[in-house]
PyMOL CGO cylinders between C-alpha atoms (Angstrom):
from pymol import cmd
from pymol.cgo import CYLINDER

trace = [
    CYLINDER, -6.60, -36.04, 34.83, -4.63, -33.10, 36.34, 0.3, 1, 1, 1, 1, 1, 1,
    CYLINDER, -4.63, -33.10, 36.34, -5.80, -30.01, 36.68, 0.3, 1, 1, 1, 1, 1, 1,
    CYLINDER, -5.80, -30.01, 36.68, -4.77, -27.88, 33.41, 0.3, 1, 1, 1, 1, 1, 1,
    CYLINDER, -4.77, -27.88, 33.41, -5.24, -24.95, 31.66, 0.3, 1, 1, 1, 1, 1, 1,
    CYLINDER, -5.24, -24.95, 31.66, -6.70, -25.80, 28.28, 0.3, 1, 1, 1, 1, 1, 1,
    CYLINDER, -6.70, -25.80, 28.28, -7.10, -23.20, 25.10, 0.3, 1, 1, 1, 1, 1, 1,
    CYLINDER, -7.10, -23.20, 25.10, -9.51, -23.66, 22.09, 0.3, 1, 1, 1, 1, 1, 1,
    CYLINDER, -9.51, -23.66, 22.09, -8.15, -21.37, 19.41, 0.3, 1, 1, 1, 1, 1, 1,
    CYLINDER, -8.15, -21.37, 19.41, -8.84, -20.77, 16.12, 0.3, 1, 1, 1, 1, 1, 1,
    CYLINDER, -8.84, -20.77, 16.12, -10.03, -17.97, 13.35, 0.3, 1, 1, 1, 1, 1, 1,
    CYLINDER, -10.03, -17.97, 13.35, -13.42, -16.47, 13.71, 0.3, 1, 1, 1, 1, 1, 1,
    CYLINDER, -13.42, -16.47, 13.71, -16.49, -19.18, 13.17, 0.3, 1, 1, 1, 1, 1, 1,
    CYLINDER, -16.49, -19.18, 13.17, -14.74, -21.86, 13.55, 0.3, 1, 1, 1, 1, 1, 1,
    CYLINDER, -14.74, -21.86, 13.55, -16.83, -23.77, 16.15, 0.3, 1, 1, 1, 1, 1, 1,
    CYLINDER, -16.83, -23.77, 16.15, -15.02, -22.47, 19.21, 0.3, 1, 1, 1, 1, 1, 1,
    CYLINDER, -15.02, -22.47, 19.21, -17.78, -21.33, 20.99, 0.3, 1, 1, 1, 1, 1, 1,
    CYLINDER, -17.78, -21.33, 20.99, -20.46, -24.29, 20.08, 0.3, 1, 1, 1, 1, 1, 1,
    CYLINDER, -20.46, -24.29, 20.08, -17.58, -26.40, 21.68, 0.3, 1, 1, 1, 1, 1, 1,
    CYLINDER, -17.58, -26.40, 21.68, -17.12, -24.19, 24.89, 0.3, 1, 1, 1, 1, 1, 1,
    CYLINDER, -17.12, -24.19, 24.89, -20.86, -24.18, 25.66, 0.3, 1, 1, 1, 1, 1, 1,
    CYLINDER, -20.86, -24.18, 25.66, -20.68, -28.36, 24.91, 0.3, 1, 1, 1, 1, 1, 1,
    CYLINDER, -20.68, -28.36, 24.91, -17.68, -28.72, 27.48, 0.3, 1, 1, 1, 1, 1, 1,
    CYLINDER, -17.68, -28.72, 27.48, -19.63, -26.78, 29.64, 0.3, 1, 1, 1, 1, 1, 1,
    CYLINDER, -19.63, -26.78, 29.64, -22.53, -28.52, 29.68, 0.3, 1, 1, 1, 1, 1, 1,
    CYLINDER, -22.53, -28.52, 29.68, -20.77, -31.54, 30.17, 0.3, 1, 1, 1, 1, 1, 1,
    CYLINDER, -20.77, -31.54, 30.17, -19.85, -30.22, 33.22, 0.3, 1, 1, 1, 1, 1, 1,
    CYLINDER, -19.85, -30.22, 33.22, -16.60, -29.08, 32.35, 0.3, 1, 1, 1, 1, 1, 1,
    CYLINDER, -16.60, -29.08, 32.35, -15.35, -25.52, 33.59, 0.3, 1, 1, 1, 1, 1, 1,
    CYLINDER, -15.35, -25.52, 33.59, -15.32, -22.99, 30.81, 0.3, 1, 1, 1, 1, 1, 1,
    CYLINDER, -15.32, -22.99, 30.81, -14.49, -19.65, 29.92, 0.3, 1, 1, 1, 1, 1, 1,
    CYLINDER, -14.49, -19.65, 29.92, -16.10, -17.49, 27.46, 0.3, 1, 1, 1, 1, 1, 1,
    CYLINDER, -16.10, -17.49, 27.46, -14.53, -15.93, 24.53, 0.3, 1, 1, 1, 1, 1, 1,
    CYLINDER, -14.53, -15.93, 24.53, -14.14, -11.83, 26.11, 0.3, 1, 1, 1, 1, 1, 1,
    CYLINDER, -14.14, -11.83, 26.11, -14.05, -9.81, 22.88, 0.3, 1, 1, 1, 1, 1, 1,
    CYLINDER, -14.05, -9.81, 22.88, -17.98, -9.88, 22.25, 0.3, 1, 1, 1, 1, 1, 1,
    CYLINDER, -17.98, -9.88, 22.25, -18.11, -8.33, 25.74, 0.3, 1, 1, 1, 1, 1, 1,
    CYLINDER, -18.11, -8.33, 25.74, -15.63, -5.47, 25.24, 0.3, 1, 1, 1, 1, 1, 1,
    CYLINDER, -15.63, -5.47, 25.24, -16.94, -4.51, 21.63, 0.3, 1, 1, 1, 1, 1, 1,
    CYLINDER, -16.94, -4.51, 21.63, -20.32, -4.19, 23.66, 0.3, 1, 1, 1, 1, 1, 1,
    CYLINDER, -20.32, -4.19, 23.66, -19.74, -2.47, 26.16, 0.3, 1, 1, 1, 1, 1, 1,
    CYLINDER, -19.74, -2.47, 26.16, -17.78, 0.22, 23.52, 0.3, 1, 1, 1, 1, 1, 1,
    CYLINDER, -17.78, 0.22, 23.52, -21.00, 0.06, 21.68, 0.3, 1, 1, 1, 1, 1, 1,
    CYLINDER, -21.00, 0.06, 21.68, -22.82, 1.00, 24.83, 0.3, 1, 1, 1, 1, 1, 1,
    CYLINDER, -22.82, 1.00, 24.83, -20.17, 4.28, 25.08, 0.3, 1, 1, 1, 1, 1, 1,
    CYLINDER, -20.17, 4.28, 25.08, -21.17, 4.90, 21.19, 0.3, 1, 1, 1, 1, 1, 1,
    CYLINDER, -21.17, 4.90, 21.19, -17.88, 3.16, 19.52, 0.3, 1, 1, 1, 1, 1, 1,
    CYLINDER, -17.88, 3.16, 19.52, -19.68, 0.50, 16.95, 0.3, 1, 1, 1, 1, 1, 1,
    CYLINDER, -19.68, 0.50, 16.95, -16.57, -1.40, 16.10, 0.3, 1, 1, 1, 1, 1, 1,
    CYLINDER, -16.57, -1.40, 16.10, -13.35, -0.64, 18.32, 0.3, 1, 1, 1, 1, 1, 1,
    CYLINDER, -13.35, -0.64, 18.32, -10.85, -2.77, 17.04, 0.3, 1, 1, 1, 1, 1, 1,
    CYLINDER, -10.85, -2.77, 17.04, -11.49, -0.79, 14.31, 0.3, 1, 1, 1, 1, 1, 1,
    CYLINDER, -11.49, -0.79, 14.31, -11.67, 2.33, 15.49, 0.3, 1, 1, 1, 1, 1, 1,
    CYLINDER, -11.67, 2.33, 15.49, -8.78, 2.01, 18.30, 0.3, 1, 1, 1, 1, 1, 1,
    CYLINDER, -8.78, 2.01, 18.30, -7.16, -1.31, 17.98, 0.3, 1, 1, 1, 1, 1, 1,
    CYLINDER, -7.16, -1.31, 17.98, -4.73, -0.56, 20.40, 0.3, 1, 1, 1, 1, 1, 1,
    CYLINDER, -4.73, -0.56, 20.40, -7.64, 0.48, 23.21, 0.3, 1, 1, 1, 1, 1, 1,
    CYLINDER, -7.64, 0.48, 23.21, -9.28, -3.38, 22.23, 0.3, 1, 1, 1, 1, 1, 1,
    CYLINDER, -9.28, -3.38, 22.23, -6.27, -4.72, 22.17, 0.3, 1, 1, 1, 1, 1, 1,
    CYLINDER, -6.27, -4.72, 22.17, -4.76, -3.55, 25.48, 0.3, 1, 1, 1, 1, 1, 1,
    CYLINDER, -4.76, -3.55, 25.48, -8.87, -4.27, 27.36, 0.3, 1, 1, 1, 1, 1, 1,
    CYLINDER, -8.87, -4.27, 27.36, -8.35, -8.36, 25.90, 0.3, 1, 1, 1, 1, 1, 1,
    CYLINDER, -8.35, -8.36, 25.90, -5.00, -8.36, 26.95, 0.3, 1, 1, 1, 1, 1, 1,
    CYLINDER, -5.00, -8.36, 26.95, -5.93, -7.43, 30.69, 0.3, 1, 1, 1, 1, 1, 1,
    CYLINDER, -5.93, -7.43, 30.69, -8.97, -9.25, 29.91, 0.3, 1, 1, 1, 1, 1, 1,
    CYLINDER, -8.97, -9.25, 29.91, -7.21, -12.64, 29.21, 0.3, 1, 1, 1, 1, 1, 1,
    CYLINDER, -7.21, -12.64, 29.21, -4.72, -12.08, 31.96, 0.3, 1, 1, 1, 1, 1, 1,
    CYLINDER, -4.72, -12.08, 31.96, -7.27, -12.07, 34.15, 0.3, 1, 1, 1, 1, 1, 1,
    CYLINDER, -7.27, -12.07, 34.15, -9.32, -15.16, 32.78, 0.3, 1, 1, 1, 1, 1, 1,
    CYLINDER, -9.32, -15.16, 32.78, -5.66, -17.10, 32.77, 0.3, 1, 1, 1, 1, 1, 1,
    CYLINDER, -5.66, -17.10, 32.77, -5.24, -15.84, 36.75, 0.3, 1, 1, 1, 1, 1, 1,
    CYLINDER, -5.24, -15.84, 36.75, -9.07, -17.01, 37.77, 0.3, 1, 1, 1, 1, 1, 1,
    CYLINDER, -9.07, -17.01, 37.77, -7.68, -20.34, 35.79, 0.3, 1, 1, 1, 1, 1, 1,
    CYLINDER, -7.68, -20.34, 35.79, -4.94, -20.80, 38.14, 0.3, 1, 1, 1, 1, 1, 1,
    CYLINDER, -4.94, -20.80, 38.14, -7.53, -20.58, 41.40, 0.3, 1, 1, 1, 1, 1, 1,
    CYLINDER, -7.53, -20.58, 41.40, -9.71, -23.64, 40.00, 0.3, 1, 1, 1, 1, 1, 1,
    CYLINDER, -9.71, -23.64, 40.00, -9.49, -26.67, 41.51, 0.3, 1, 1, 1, 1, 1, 1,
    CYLINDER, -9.49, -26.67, 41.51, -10.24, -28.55, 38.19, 0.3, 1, 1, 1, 1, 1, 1,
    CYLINDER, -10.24, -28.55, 38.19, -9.11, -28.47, 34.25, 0.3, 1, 1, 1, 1, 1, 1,
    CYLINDER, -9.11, -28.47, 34.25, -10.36, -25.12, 32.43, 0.3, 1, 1, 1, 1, 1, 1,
    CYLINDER, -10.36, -25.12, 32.43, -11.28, -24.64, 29.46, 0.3, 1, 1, 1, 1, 1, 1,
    CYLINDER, -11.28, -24.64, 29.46, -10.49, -20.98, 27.88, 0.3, 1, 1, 1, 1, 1, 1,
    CYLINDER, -10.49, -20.98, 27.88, -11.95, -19.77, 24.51, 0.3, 1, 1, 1, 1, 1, 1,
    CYLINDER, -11.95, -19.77, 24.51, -8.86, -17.98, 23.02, 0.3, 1, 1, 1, 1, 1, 1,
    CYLINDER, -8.86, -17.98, 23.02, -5.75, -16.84, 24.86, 0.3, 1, 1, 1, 1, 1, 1,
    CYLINDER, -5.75, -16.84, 24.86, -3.26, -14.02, 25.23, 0.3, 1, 1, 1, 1, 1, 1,
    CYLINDER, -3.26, -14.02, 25.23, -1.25, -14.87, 22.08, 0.3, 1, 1, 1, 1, 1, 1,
    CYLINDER, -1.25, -14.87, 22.08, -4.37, -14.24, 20.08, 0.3, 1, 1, 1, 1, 1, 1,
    CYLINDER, -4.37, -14.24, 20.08, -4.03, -10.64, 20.78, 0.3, 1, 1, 1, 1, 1, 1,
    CYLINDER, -4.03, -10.64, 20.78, -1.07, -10.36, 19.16, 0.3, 1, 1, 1, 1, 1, 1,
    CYLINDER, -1.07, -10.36, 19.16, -1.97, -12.42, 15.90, 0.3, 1, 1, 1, 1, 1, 1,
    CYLINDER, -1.97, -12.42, 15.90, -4.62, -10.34, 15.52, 0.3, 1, 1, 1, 1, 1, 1,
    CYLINDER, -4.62, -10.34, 15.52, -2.52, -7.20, 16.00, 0.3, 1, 1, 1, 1, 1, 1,
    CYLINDER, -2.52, -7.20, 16.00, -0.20, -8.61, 13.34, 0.3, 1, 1, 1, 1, 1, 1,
    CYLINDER, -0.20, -8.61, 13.34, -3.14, -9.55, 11.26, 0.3, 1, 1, 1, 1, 1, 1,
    CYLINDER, -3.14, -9.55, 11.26, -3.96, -6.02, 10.64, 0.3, 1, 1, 1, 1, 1, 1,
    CYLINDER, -3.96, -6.02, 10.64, -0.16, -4.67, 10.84, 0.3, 1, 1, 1, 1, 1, 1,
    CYLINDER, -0.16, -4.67, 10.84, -0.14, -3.07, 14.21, 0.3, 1, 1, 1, 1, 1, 1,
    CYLINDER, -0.14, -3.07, 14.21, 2.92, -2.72, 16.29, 0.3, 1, 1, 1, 1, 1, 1,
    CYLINDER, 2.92, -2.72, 16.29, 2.05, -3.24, 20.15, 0.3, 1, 1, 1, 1, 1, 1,
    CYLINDER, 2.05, -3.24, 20.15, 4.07, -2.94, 22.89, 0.3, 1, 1, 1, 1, 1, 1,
    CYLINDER, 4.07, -2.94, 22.89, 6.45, -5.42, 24.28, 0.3, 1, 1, 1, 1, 1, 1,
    CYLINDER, 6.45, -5.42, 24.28, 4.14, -6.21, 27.77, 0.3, 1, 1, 1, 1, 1, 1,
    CYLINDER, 4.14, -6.21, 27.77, 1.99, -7.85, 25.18, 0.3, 1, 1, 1, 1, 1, 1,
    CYLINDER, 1.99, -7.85, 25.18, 5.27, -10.36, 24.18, 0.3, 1, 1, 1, 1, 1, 1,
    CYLINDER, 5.27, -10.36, 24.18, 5.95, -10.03, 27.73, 0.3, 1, 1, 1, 1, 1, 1,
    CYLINDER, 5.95, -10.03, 27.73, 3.00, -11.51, 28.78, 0.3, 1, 1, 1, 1, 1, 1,
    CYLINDER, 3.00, -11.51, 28.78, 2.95, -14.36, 26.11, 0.3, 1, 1, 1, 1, 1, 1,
    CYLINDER, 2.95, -14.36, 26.11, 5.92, -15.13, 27.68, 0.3, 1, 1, 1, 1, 1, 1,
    CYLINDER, 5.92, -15.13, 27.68, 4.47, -15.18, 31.42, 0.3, 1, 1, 1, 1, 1, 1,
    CYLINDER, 4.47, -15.18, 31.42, 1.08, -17.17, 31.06, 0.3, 1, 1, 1, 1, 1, 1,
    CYLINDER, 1.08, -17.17, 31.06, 1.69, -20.27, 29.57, 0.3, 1, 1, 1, 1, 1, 1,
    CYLINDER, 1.69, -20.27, 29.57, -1.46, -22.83, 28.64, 0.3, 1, 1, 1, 1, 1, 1,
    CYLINDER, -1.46, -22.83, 28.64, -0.89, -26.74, 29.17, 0.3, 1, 1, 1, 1, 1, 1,
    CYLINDER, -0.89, -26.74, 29.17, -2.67, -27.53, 25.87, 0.3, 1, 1, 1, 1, 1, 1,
    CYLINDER, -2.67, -27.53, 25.87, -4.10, -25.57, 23.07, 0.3, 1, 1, 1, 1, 1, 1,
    CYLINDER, -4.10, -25.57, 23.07, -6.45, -26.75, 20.30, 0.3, 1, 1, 1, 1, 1, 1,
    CYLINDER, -6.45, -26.75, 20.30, -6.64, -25.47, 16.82, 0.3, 1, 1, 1, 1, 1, 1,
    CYLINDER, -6.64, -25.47, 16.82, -10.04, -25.40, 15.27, 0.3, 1, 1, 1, 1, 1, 1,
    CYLINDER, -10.04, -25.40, 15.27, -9.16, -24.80, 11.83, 0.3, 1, 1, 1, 1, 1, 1,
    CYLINDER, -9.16, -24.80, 11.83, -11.52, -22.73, 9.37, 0.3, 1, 1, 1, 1, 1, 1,
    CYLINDER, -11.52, -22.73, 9.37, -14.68, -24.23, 8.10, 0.3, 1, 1, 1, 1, 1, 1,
    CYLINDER, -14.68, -24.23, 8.10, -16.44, -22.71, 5.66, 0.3, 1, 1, 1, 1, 1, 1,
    CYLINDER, -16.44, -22.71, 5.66, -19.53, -24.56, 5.94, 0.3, 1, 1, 1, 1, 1, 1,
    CYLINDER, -19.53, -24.56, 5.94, -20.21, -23.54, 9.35, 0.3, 1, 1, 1, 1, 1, 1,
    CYLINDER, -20.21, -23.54, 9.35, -19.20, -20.26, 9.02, 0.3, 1, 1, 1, 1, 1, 1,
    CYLINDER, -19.20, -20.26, 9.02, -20.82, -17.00, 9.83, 0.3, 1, 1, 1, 1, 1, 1,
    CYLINDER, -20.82, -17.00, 9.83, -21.02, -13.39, 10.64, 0.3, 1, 1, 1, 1, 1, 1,
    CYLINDER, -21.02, -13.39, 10.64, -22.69, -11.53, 12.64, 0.3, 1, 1, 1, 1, 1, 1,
    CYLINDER, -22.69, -11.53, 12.64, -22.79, -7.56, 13.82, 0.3, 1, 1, 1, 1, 1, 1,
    CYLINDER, -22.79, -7.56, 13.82, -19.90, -8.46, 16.04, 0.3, 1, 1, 1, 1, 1, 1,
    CYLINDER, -19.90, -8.46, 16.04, -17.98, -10.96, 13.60, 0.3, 1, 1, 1, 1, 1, 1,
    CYLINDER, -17.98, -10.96, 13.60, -16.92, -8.78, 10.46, 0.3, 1, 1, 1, 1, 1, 1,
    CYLINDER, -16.92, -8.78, 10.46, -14.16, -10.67, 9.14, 0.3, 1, 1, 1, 1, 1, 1,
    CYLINDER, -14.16, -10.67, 9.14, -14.88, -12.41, 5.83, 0.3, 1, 1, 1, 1, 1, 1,
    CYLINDER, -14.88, -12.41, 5.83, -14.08, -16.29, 5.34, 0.3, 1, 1, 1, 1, 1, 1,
    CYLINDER, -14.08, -16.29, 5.34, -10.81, -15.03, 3.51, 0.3, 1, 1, 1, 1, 1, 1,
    CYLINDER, -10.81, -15.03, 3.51, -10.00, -12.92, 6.15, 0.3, 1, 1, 1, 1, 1, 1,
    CYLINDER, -10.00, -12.92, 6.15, -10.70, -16.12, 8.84, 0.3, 1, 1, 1, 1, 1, 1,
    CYLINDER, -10.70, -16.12, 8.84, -8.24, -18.21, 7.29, 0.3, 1, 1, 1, 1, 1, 1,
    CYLINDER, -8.24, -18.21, 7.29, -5.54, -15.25, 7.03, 0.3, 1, 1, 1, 1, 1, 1,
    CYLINDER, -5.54, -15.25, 7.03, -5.90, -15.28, 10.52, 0.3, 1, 1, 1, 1, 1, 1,
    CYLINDER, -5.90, -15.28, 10.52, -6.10, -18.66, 11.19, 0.3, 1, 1, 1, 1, 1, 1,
    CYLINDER, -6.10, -18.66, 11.19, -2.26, -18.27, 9.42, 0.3, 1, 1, 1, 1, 1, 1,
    CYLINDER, -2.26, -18.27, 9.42, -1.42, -15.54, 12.04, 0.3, 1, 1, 1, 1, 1, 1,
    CYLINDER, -1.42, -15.54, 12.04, -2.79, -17.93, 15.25, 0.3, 1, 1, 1, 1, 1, 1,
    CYLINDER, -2.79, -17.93, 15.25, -0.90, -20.65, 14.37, 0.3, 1, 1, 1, 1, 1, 1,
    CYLINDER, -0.90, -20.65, 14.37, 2.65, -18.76, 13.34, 0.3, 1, 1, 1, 1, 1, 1,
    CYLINDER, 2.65, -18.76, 13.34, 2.12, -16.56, 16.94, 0.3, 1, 1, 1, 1, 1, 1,
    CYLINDER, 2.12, -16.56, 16.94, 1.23, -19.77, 19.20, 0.3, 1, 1, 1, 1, 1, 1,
    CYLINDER, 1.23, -19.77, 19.20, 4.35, -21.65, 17.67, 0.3, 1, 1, 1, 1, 1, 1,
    CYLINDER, 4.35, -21.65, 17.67, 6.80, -19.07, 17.88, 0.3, 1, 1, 1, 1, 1, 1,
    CYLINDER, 6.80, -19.07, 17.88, 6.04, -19.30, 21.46, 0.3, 1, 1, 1, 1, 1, 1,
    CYLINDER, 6.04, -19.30, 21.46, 6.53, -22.84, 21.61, 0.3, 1, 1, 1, 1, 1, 1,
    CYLINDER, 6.53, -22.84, 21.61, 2.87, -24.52, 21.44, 0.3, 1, 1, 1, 1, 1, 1,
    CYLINDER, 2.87, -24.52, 21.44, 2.50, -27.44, 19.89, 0.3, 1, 1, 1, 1, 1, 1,
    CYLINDER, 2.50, -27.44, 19.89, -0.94, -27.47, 18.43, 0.3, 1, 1, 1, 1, 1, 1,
    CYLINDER, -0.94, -27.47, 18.43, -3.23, -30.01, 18.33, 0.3, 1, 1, 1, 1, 1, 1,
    CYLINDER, -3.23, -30.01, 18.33, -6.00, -29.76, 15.48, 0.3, 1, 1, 1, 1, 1, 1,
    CYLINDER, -6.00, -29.76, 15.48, -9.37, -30.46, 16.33, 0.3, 1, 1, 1, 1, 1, 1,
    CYLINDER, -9.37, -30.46, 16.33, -11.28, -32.15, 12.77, 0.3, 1, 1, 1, 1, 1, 1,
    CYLINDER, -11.28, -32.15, 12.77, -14.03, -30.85, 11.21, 0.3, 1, 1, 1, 1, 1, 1,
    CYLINDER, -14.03, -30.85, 11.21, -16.62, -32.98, 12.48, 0.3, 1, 1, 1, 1, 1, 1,
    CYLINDER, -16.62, -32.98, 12.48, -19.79, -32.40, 14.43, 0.3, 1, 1, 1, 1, 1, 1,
    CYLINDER, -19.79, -32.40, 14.43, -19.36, -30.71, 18.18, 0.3, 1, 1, 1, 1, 1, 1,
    CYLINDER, -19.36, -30.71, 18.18, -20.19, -33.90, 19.64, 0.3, 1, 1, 1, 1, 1, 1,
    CYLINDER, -20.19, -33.90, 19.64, -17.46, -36.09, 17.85, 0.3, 1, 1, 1, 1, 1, 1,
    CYLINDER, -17.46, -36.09, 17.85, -14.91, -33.32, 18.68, 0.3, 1, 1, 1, 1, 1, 1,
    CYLINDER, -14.91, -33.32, 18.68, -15.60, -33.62, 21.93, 0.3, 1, 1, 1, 1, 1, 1,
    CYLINDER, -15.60, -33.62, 21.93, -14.72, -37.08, 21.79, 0.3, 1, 1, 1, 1, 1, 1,
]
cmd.load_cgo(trace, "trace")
C-alpha cells in the first residue's frame, strides 16, 4: 500500500472515533478528532460552548488546527488516518448559516485527502455528551452538509456500513 492520507468523516456519533482508536491499535497511524480539544481548552478560559458562542473563533482554531494535522500527514512515512478534515469546517459553518471567509475555500482547495470515508448516522449508537450537543436530527442534517461540501470539492465518498467496528475495519 502507498503511503496516503486517509479521512473518516461523518456527523457527530457516528463511530468515527471507536474506529480511529481500532486503526490505531492495529497499529495504524491515527489522528484524533481536534474539536474536543479546542472546546476544552475555551472551557478552561471560561467559554462553555464556543462554536456557539464565537463560531467564527472555533471555526478559524480547526481550520489551522486541521491544516496542521494534514501538514504532520505529509511528514509520515506511512498511510494516516485523520478523524475529520478541513472541508468539515465549512459544512459545519453552512450547517448553522455562517458565512466564512474565502481562505477557508481556499484551503479546501489546497489540502487534498487520497480517500475519505463516510460513516453515515446511526441512531443506535448514538450519543451525547457535554461536548456533543447536536441532537440525532441535527446529526443527520449535518451528515447532509458533509457529504454536499466533500463532493463539491470533488471526493468521491466511500460509505462505511453500519456494522460493528471490527467488521468495518475489514
Amino acid at each position: 500500500m502507498d503511503k496516503k492520507i486517509i479521512l473518516l468523516i461523518g456527523g457527530p456519533s457516528s463511530g468515527k472515533t471507536t474506529l480511529i482508536n481500532h486503526l490505531q491499535e492495529e497499529g495504524f497511524i491515527c489522528y484524533p478528532e481536534i474539536s474536543r480539544e479546542v472546546t476544552l481548552k475555551a472551557r478552561e478560559k471560561g467559554i462553555e460552548q464556543l462554536f456557539l458562542t464565537n463560531p467564527m473563533l472555533f471555526s478559524e482554531m480547526l481550520l489551522e488546527g486541521r491544516i496542521e494535522q494534514f501538514e504532520n500527514a505529509l511528514k509520515e512515512e506511512k498511510t494516516v488516518f485523520i478523524d475529520r478534515g478541513i472541508p468539515d469546517v465549512l459544512a459545519y459553518m453552512d450547517f448553522i448559516g455562517d458565512v466564512y471567509p474565502e481562505k477557508f475555500i481556499e484551503a479546501c482547495q489546497k489540502y487534498k485527502y487520497d480517500t475519505i470515508f463516510l460513516l453515515p448516522p446511526w441512531e443506535e449508537i448514538y450519543t451525547s455528551d457535554s461536548e456533543r450537543y447536536e441532537s440525532y436530527e441535527q446529526a443527520m442534517q449535518i451528515h447532509d452538509y458533509l457529504v454536499d461540501t466533500y463532493t463539491k470539492f470533488g471526493y468521491d465518498l466511500i460509505e462505511v456500513p453500519k456494522v460493528s467496528v471490527e467488521n468495518r475495519y475489514n
